[in-house]
C-alpha positions as CSV (number, residue, x, y, z in Angstrom):
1,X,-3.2,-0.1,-23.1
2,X,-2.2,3.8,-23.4
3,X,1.4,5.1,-22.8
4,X,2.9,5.7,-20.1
5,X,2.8,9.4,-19.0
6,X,5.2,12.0,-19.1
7,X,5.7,14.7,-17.3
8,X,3.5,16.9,-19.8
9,X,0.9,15.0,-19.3
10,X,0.9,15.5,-15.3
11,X,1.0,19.0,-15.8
12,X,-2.2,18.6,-17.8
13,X,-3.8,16.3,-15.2
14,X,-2.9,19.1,-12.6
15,X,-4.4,22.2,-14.2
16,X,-7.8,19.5,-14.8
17,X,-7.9,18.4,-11.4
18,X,-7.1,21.4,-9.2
19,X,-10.8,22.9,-9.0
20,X,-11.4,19.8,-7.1
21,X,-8.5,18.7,-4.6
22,X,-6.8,19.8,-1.9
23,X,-2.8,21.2,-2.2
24,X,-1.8,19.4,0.5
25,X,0.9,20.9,3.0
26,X,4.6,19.3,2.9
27,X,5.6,19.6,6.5
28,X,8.9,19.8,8.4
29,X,8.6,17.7,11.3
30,X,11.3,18.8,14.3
31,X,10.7,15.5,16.2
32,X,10.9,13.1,12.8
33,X,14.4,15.4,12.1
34,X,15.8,14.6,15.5
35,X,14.5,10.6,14.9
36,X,15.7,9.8,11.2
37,X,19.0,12.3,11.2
38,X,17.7,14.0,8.1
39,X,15.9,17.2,7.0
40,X,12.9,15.8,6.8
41,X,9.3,16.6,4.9
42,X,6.2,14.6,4.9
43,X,4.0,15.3,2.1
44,X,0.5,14.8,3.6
45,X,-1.6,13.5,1.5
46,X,-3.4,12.2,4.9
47,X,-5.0,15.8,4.4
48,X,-6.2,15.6,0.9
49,X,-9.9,15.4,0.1
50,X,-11.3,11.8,1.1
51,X,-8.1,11.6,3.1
52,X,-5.7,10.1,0.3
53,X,-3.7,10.6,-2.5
54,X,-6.0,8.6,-4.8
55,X,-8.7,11.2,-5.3
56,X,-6.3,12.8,-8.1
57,X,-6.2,9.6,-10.3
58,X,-9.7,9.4,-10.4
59,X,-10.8,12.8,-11.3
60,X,-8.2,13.2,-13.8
61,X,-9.3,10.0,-15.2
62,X,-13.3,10.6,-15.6
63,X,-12.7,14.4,-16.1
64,X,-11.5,13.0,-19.6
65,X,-14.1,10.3,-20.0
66,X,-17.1,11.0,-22.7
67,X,-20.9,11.2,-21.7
68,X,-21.2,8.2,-23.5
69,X,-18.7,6.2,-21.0
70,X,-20.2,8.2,-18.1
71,X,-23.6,7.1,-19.2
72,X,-23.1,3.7,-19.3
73,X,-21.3,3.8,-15.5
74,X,-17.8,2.7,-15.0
75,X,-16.6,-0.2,-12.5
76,X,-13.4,-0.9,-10.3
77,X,-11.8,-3.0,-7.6
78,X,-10.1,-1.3,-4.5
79,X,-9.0,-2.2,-1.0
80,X,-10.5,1.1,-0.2
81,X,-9.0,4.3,-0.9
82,X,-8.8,3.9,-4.6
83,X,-12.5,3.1,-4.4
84,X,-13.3,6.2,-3.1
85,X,-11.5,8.2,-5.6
86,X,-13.5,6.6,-8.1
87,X,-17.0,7.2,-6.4
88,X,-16.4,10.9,-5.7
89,X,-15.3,11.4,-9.5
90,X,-18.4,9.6,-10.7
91,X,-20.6,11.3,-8.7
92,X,-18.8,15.2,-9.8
93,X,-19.3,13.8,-13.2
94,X,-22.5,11.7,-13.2
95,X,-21.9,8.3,-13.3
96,X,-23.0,5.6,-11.8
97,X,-20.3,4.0,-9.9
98,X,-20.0,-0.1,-9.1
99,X,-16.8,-0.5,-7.4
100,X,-16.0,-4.8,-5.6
101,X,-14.1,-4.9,-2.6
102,X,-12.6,-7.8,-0.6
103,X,-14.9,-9.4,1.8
104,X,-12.9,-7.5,5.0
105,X,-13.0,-4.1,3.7
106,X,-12.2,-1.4,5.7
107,X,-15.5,-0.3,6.9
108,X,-15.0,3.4,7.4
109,X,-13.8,3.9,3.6
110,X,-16.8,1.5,2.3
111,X,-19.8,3.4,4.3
112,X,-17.4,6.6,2.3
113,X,-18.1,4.8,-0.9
114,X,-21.4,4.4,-0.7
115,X,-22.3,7.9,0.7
116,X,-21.0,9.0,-2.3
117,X,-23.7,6.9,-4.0
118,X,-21.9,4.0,-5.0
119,X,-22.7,0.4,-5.8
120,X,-20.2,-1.3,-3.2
121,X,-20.0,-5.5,-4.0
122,X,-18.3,-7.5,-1.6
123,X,-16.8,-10.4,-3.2
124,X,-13.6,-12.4,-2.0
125,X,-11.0,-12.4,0.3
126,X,-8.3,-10.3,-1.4
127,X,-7.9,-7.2,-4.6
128,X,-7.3,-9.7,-6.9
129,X,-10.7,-12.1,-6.5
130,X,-12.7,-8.8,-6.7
131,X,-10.7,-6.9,-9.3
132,X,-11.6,-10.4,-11.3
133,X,-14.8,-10.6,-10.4
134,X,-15.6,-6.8,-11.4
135,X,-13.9,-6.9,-15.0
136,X,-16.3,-9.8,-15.5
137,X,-19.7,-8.4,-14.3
138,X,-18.1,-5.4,-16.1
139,X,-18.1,-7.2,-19.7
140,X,-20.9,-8.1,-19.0
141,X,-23.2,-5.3,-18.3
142,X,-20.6,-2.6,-20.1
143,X,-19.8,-0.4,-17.3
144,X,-16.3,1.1,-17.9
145,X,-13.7,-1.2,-16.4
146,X,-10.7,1.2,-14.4
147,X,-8.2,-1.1,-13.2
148,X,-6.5,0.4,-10.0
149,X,-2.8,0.1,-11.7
150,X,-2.9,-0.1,-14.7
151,X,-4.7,2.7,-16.1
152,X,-2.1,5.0,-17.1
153,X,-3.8,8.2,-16.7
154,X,-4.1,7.1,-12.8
155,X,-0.6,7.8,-12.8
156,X,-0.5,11.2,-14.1
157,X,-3.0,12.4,-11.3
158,X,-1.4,10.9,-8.7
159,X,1.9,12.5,-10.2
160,X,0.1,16.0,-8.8
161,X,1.7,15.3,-5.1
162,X,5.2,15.0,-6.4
163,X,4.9,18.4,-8.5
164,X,3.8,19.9,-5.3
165,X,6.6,18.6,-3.5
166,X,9.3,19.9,-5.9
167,X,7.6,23.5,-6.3
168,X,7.9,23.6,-1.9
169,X,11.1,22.2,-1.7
170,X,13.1,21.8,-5.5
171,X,16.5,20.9,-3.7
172,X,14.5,17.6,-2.4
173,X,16.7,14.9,-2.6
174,X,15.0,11.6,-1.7
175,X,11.3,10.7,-2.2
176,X,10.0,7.6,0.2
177,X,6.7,6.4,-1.3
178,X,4.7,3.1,-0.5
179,X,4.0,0.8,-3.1
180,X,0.9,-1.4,-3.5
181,X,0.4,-2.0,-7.1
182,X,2.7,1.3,-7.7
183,X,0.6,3.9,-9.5
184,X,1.4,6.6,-7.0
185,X,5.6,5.7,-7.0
186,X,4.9,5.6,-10.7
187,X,3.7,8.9,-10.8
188,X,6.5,10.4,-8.5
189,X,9.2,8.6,-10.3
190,X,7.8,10.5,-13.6
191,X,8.0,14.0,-12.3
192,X,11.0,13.8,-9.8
193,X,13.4,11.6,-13.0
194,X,11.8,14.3,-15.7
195,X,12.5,17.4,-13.3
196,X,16.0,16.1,-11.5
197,X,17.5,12.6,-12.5
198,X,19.2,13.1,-9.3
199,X,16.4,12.6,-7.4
200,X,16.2,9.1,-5.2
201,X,13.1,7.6,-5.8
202,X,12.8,4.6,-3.0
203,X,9.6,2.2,-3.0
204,X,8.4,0.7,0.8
205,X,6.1,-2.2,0.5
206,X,4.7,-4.6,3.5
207,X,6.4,-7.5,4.3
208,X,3.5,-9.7,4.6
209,X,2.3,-8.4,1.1
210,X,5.4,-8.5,-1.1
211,X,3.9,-9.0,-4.6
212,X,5.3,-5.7,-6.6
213,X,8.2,-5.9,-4.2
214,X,9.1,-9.5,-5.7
215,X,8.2,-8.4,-9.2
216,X,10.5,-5.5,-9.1
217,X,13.3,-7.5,-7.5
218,X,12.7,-10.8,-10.2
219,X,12.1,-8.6,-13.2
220,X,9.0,-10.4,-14.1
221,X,6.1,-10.3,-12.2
222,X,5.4,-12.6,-9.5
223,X,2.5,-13.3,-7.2
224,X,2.6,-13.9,-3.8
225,X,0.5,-13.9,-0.8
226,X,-0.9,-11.2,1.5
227,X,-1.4,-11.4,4.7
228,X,-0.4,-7.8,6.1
229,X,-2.6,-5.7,7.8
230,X,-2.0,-2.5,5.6
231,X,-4.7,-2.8,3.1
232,X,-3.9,0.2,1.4
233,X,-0.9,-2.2,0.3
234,X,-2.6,-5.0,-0.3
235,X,-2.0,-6.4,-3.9
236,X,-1.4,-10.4,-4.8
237,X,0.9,-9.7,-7.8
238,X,2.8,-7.5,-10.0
239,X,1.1,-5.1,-12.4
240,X,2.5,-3.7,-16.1
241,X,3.1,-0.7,-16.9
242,X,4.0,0.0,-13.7
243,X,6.7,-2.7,-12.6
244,X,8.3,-1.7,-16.2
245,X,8.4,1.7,-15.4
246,X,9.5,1.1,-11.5
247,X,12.4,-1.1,-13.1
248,X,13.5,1.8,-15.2
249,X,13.6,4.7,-12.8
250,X,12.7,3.1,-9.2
251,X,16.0,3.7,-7.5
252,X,15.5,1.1,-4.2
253,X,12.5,-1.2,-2.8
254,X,12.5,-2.1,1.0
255,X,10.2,-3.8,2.9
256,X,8.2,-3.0,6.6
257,X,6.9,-5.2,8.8
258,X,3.2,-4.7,9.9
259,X,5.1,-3.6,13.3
260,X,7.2,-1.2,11.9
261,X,3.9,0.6,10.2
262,X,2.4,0.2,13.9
263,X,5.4,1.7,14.9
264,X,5.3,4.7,12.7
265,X,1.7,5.4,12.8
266,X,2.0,5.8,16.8
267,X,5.0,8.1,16.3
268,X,2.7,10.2,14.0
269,X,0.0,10.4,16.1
270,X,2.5,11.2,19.2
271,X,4.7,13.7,17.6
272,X,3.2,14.9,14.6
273,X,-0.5,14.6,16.1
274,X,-1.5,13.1,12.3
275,X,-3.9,10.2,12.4
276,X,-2.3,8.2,9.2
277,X,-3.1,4.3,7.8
278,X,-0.8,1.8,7.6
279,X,0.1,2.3,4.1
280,X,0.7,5.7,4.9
281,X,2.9,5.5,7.6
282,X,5.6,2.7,5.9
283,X,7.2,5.8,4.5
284,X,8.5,6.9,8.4
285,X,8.8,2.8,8.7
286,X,11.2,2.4,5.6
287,X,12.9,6.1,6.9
288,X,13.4,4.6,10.5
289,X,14.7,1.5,8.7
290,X,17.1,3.6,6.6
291,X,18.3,6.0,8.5
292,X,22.1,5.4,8.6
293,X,22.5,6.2,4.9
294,X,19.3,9.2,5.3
295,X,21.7,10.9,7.9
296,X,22.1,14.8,6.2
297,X,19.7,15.0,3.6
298,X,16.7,16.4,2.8
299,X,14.2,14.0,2.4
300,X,10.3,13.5,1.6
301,X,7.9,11.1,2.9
302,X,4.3,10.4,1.3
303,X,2.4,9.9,4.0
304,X,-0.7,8.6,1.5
305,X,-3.5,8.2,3.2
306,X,-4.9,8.8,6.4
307,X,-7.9,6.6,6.7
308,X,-7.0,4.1,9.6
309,X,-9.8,2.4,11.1
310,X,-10.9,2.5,14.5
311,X,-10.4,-0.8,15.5
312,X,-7.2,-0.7,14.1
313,X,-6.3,3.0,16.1
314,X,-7.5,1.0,19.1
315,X,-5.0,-1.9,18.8
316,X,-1.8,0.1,18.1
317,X,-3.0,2.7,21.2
318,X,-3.8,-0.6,22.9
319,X,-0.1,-2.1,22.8
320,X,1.4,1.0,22.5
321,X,0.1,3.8,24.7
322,X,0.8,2.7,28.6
């Protein structure tokens, strides 16, 4: 297993990866102001090529790969978003992709995956049955294996968003980012702790999907089921390196109920007029949550990913919009 990156290394990833991506905007939100009590910023990555963050870990990881391990095609698990960060990278570097996803897959981001010419597997109900399944076809037919969290270099491309955020706004003071296994509070906790210590760092997992949120919590890592709606935070258990590194520099870890994501995705959409998934909106649901102790400062939210699917827009609009 490689090192954990530092800040150097993000700055690398940046300069290899910005050909490719979008610099998203950071946006000051009047209405999200008046609702949190804070100066408040969402960093939306909602925007970004393939609409999330993810994109950046995946193109600095296979920008580095040899044609040797692009030849022989690389592999990976994902709920969605991660998957398509790795089948746009293998198709702007010419590998084949083969990328397993749970059995109840967002459909929009698999029809994504496989317009980008990936091999898309369903198999099992949940991340961790496919990530399994993957690694083993994987040894088998020796496709290079990218584990969703625990590839390292994941990190220091997802890092990108939170350089961006400092070089807009470098008097930032706290940083809300959702956790699903944790490579994109990873990489935020790396820049913001390397470039101001100050800096509150705060992690927002699902309620119904509490895995990394136990781990981090325990100290060791812990499994636990996952039954929330937010597949872009859908992980069964804790991953290394990045619940050691979360434990060093993470600074708080709060949970949001599939409601409270609901919630936030309708006040979005209402006030913001941003279309964002679940996982992207439980930084405005942990903000809402947290608010008394937000009240004054100047805050950031990662709003992650914007790939909601239609069924699910229909159901909050559904309960929501009379």
């Amino acid at each position: 297993m490689e090192s954990i990156p530092t800040l150097k290394d993000v700055l690398e990833a940046k300069a290899r990866i910005s050909p490719y991506i979008t610099r998203t905007s950071l946006h000051k939100h009047l209405a999200l102001d008046k609702l949190i009590g804070a100066d408040t910023y969402v960093k939306h990555e909602n925007h970004q090529l393939l609409g999330a963050f993810k994109v950046r870990g995946g193109i600095n990881l296979l920008s580095q790969m040899s044609s040797e391990q692009l030849r022989l095609g690389v592999s990976t698990a994902s709920s969605g978003n991660h998957g398509q960060s790795i089948a746009f990278a293998a198709k702007l570097f010419g590998a084949e992709a083969h990328i397993a996803v749970p059995e109840g897959a967002n459909p929009g981001k698999v029809e994504s995956m496989r317009n980008l010419g990936a091999e898309v597997i369903h198999h099992g109900e949940h991340f961790g049955i496919s990530d399994q399944y993957i690694q083993a076809v994987s040894e088998e037919l020796g496709y290079r294996y990218i584990n969703a969290v625990t590839e390292p270099i994941l990190y220091a491309g997802v890092g990108t968003y939170t350089l961006e955020i400092l070089e807009d706004v470098p008097d930032i003071e706290i940083i809300i980012v959702p956790v699903g296994g944790g490579s994109g509070a990873c990489g935020t906790c790396i820049v913001a702790k390397s470039i101001n210590p100050k800096i509150k760092v705060i992690g927002v997992q699902a309620e119904k999907a509490p895995a990394a949120f136990n781990s981090w919590k325990s100290g060791r890592l812990q499994e636990a089921a996952m039954t929330s709606v937010a597949e872009g935070l859908a992980t069964n258990k804790g991953y290394d390196p990045a619940q050691s590194l979360l434990r060093e520099q993470l600074d708080d870890f709060i949970l949001v109920s599939d409601e409270e994501m609901e919630n936030a995705i309708y006040i979005y959409l209402e006030q913001t007029r941003n279309l964002v998934e679940h996982a992207g909106a439980a930084s405005l649901a942990a903000a809402i949550k947290l608010k008394d102790t937000l009240k004054g400062k100047k805050i950031a939210l990662v709003a992650s990913g914007g790939n909601l699917s239609m069924n699910h827009l229909k159901a909050i609009l559904s309960t929501r919009g009379n």
